[in-house]
C-alpha positions as MATLAB code, in Angstrom:
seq = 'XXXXXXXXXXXXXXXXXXXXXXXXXXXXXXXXXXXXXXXXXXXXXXXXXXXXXXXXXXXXXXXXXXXXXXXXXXXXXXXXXXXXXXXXXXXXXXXXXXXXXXXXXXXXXXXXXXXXXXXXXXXXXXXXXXXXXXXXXXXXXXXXXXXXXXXXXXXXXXXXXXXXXXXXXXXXXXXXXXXXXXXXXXXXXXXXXXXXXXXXXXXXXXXXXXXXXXXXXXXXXXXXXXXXXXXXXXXXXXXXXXXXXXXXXXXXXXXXXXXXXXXXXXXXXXXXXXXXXXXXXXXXXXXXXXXXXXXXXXXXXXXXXXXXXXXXXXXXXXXXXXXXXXXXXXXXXX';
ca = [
      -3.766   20.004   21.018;
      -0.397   17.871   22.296;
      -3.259   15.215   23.180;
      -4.591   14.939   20.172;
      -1.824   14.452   18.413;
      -0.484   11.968   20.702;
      -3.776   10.447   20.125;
      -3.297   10.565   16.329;
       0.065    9.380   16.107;
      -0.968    6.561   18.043;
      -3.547    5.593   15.306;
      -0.478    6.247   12.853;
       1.216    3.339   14.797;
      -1.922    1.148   14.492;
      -2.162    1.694   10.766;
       1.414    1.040   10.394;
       1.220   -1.886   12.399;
      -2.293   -3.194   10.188;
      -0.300   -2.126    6.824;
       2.229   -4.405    7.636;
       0.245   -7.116    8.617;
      -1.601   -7.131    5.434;
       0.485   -6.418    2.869;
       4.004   -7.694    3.906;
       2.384  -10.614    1.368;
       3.174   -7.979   -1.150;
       6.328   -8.375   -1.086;
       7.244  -12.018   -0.004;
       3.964  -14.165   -0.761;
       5.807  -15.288   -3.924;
       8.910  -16.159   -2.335;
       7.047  -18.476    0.005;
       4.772  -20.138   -2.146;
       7.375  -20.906   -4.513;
       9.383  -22.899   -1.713;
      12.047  -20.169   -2.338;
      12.568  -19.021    1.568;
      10.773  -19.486    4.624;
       8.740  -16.785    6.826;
      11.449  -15.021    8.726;
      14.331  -15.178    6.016;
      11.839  -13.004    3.868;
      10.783  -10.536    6.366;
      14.180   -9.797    6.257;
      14.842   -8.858    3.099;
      11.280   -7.151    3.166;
      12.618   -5.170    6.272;
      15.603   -3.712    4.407;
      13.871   -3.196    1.317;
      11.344   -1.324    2.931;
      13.075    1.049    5.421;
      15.394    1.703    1.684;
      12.289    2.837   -0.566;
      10.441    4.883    2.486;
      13.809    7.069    3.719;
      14.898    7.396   -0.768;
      11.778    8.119   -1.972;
       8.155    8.127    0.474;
       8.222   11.456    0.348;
       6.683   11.699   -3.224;
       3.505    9.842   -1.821;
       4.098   11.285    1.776;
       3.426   15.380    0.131;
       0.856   14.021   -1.940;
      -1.793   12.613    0.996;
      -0.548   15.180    3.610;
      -1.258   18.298    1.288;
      -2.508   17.380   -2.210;
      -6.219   15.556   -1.503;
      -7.068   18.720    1.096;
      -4.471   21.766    0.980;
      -4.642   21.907    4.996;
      -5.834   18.849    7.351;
      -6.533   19.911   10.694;
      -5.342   17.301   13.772;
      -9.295   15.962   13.955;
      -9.251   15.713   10.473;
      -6.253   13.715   10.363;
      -7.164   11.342   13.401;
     -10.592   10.666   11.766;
      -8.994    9.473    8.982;
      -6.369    7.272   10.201;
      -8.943    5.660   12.208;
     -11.545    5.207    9.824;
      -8.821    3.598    7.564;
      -6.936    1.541   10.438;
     -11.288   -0.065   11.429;
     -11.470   -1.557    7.919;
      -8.151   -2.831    7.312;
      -7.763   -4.684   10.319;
     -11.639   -5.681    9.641;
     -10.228   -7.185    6.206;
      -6.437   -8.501    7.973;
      -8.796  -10.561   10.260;
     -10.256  -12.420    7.592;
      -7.324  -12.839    5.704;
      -8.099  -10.507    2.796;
      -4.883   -8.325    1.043;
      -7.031   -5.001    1.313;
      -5.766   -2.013    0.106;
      -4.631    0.614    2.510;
      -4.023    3.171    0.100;
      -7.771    2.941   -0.961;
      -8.331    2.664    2.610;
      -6.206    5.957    3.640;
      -7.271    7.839    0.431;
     -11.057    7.030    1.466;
     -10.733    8.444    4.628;
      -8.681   11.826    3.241;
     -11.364   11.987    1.135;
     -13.914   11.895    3.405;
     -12.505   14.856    5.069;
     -12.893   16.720    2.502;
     -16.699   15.803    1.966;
     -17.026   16.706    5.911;
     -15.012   20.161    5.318;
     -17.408   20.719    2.978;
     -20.259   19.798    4.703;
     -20.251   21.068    8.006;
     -18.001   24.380    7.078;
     -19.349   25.295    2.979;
     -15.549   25.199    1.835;
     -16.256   23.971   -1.107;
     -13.073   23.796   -2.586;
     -11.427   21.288   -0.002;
     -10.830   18.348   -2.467;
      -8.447   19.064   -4.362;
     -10.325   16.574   -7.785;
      -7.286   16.825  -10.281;
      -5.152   15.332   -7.821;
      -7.834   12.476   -6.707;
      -8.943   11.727  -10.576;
      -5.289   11.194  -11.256;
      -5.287    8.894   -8.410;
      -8.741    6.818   -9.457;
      -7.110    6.724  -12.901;
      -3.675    5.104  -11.332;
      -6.227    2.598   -9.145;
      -7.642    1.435  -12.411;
      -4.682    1.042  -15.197;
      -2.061   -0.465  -12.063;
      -3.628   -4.009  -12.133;
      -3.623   -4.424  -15.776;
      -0.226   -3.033  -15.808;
       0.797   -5.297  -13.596;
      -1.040   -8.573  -15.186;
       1.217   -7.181  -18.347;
       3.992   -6.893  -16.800;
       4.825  -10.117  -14.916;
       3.220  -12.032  -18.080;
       6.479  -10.498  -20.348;
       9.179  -10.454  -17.143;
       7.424  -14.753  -16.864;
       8.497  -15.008  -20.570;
      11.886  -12.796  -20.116;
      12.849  -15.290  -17.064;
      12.239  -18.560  -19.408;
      14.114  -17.815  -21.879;
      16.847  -15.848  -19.663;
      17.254  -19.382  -17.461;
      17.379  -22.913  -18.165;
      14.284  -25.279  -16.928;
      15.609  -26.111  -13.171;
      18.484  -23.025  -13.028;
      17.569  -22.473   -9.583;
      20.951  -21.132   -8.863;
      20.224  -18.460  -11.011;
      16.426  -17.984  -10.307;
      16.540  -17.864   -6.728;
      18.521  -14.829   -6.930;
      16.841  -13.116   -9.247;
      13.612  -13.852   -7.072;
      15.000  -12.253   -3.670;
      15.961   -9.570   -5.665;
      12.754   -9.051   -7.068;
      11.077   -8.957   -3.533;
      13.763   -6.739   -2.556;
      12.531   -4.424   -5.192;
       8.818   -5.082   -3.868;
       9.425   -4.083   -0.964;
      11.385   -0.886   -2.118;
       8.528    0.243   -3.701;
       5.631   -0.208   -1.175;
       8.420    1.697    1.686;
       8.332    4.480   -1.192;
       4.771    4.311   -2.525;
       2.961    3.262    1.272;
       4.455    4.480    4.008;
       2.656    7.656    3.228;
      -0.837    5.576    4.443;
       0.389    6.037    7.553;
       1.706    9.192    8.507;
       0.388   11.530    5.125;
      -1.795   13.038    6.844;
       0.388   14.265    9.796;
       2.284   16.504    8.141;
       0.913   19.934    8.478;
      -0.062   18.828   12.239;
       3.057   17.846   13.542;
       5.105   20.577   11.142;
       3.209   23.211   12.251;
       3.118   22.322   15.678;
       6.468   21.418   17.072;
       7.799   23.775   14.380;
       9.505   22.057   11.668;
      10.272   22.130    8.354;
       8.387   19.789    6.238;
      11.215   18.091    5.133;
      12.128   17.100    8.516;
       8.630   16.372    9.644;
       8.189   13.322    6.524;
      11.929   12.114    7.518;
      10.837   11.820   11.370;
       7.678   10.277   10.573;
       8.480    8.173    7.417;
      11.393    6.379   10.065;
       8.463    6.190   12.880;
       5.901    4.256   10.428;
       8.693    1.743    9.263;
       9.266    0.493   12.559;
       5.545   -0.105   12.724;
       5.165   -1.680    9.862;
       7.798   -4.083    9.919;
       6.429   -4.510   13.570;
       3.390   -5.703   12.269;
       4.656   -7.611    9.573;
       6.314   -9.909   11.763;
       3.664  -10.434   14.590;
       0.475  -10.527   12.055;
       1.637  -11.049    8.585;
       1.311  -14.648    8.084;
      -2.048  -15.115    7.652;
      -2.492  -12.696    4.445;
       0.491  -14.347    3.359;
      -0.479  -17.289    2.854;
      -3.578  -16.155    0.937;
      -1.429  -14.540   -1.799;
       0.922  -17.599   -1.570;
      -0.785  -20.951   -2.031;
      -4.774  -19.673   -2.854;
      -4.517  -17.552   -6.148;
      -2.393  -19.960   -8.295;
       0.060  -21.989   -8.214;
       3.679  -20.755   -7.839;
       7.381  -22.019   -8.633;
      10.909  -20.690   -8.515;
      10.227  -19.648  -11.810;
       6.848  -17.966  -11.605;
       8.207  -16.140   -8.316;
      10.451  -14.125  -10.237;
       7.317  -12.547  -12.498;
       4.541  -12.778   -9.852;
       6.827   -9.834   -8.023;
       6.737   -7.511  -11.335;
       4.200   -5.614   -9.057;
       7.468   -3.468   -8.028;
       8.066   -2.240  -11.521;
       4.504   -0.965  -11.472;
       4.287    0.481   -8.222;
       7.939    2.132   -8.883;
       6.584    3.799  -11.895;
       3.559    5.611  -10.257;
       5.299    6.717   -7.580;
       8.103    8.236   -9.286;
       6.463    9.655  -12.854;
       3.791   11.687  -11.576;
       5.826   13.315   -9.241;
       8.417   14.272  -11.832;
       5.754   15.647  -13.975;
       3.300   17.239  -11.379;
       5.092   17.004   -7.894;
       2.852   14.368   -6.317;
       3.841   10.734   -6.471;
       0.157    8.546   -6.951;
      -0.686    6.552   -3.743;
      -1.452    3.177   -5.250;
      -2.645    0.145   -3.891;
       0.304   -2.252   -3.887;
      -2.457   -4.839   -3.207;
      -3.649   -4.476   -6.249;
      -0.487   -4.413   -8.406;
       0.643   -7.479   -6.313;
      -2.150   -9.494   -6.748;
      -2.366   -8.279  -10.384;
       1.344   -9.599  -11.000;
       0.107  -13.037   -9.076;
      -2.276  -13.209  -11.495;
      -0.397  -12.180  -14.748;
       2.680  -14.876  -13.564;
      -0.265  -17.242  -13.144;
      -1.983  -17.230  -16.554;
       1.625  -17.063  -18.457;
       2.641  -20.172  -16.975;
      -0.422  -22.504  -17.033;
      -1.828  -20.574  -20.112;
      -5.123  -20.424  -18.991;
      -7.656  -18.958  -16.242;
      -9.013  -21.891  -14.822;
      -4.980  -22.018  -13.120;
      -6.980  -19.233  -10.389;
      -9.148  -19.044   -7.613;
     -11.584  -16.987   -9.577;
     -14.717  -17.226   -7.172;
     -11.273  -15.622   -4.264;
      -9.878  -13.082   -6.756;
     -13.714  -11.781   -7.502;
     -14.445  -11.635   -3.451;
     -11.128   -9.551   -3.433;
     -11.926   -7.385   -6.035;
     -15.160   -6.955   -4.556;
     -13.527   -5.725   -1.203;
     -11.495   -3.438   -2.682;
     -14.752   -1.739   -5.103;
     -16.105   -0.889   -1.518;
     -13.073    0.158    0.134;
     -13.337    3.899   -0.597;
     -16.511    4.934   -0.267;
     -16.967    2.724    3.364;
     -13.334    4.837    4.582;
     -15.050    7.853    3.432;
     -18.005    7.510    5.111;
     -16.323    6.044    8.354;
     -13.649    9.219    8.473;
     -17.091   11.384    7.409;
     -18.911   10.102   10.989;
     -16.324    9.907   12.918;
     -15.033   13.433   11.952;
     -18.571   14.748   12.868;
     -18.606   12.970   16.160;
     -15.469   14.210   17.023;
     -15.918   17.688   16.193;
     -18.905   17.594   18.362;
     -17.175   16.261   20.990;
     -14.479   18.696   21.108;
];
């Protein structure tokens, strides 16, 4: 059993690590590609805005993947699905694509499920209110997020002068700051979600203290993985969607507000924040900053942002069936 979850937590590290080498662009793609601050000043503030939403708040998404997909998932279960999720991501990081790991993470939780059902008849593993309200939240985030960095564009012209960089600048770290808030409270639960009722159970502790200890053990992965692989995904979201300013920096980060808002409603209302793909918000808000500034869609990569759409259509179901085969495997195995 110790093994296994030694095994597990290991894969936890790798997803961590794969997380933030792919979506540290979240956060500070607009900063660079606006000329605003260079690689390592960003990671920075990306560090600290992180490690600030995860320890305030990722315990909203953290409840909602360890215990509100399937009640109970055992420590094959959980391994089968970090590793199904942590394949395709770095699959997509290698080629430079800002995948989704929540889709990716999700896909594999739900795939347990499906293999629960499967091989053992319990029929009522997936919990499907919880996982519509998630599809829903996967589908209205990148409009939102188009919306809302169109407006905050608009806001920031008429808030500061043509050239105000003294002014803009700040409001852009800020901004990124606030990005990166919201993927430590919305993401970190990719990681280690599913660990919960393992390493609770297990070593005995309460669950509060179980999504504290591992919520601080994925951040240090993360940001790990930000700095040693995060450049190349980075640069996609920087200079190959649209083109970016000072200005358009500011708005192209309204991802946060988004992202914020999903984690924090639903779990006021229901008790489970919605793990949403901050990949999708970000490149939503990317998008939205790009069409309010050069007031028309020929400003983006369309044939890149349809290839990344496309990516992240396939996401779930090629987790699910991943987690599904590996589960099966394992569980033989064992």
């Amino acid at each position: 059993m110790l093994g296994l979850i030694i095994a597990g937590l290991a894969v936890s590290a790798l997803i961590a690590f794969s997380m933030g080498a792919n979506d540290l662009a979240n956060s500070i793609a607009p900063l660079i590609g606006s000329g605003i601050s260079r690689f390592k000043q960003a990671l920075i503030v990306f560090s600290i805005g992180l490690l600030a939403g995860a320890m305030a708040q990722g315990y909203m998404v953290i409840k909602t993947l360890g215990k509100g997909i399937v009640s109970d998932v055992d420590v094959v279960g959980a391994l089968s699905a970090s590793l199904a999720a942590f394949i395709w991501v770095m699959l997509a990081t290698v080629k430079g694509i800002p995948i989704s790991t929540t889709h990716s993470i999700t896909g594999g939780v739900i795939g347990i499920g499906i293999a629960y059902t499967l091989l053992y008849g319990k029929a009522t593993s997936l919990n499907l209110g919880i996982v519509s309200r998630i599809v829903l939240s996967w589908v209205t985030s990148p409009p939102l997020s188009i919306a809302l960095a169109a407006l905050l564009y608009y806001l920031t012209k008429r808030i500061f002068s043509q050239g105000d960089n003294g002014r803009i600048i700040p409001a852009a770290v800020a901004m990124a700051f606030f990005v990166a808030y919201s993927f430590g409270a919305n993401d970190v639960a990719n990681a280690v979600g599913v660990y919960i009722s393992v390493t609770s159970k297990f070593f005995g502790l309460p669950d509060s203290d179980a999504m504290r200890l591992l919520t601080a053990f994925a951040v240090l992965f993360i940001c790990l993985g930000g700095a040693v692989a995060g450049k190349r995904v980075v640069e996609t979201l920087a200079y190959r969607v649209t083109r970016l300013d000072p200005s358009t920096s500011v708005a192209a980060n309204a991802d946060a507000i988004a992202v914020w808002l999903y984690t924090t409603i639903p779990f006021l209302l229901f008790g489970y924040g919605l793990p949403i793909s901050t990949s999708y918000a970000a490149v939503g808000a990317i998008i939205g900053a790009g069409i309010a500034k050069h007031k028309r869609l020929r400003a983006l990569n369309l044939r890149l942002v349809l290839f990344i759409m496309f990516a992240w259509v396939i996401t779930v179901p090629v987790t699910a069936s991943l987690a599904i085969a590996i589960y099966t495997l394992l569980s033989y195995i064992l």
